[in-house]
C-alpha positions in Angstrom: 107.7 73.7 115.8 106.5 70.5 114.6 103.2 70.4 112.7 101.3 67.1 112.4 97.8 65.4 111.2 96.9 62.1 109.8 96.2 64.0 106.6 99.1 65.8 106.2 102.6 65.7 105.7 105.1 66.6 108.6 106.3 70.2 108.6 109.3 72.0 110.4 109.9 75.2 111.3 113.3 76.8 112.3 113.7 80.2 114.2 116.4 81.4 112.5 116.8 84.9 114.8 117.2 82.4 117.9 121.1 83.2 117.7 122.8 86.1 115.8 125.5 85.6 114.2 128.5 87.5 114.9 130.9 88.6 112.1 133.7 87.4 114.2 134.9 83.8 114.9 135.6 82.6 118.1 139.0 80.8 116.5 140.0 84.7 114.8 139.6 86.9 118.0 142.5 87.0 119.8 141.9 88.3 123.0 139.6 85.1 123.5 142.9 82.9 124.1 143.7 85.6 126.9 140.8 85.8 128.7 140.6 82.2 129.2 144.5 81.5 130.0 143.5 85.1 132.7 140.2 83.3 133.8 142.6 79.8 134.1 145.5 81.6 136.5 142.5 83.2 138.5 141.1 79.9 139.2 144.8 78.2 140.0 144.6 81.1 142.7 140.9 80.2 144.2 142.4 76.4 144.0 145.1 77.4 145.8 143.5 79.8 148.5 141.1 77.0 148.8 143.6 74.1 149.5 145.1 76.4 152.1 142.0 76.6 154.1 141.4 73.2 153.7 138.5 72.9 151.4 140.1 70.1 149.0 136.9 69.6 147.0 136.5 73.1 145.9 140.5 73.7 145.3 139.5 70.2 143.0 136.6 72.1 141.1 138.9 74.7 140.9 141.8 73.0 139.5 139.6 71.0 136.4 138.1 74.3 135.4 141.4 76.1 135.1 142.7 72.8 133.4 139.7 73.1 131.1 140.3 76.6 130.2 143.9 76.2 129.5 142.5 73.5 127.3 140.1 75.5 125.4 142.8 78.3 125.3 145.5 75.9 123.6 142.4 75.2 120.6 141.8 78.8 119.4 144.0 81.0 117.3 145.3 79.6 113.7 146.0 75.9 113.6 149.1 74.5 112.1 148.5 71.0 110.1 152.1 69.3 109.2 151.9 67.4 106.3 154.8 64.5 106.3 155.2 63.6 102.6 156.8 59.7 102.8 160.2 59.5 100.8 159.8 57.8 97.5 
């Protein structure tokens, strides 16, 4: 909340117990990666179920959710950065 009078100076105020923290990161719990690749093949199957019937727009919503799952999937677990040290 945001305070304010001519007088005085501008005060904020944060809620801190708005969001709890958890003592496990999404990027550390494995089983996160799974259900998202699981959620991801169960919408390839709705696309697919969906382009049978012929309802193209909802096999295409479908089809970018699943994509964007399997994105999201690919980004979690421990990353590998490859350092390329240049011959001297």
């Amino acid at each position: 909340m945001i305070v304010s009078s001519p007088s005085a100076p501008v005060t904020l105020t944060l809620d801190a117990s708005v969001r709890p923290r958890s003592s496990v990161s999404p990027l550390s719990d494995p089983s996160a990666r799974q259900r998202l690749l699981l959620k991801a093949a169960t919408l390839n199957e709705q696309a697919r179920m969906a382009a049978l019937e012929g309802e193209l727009d909802v096999s295409a919503r479908a089809i970018l959710e699943a994509l964007d799952c399997e994105r999201r999937a690919g980004g979690l677990g421990l990353q590998v950065l490859q350092l390329i040290k240049p011959r001297a």
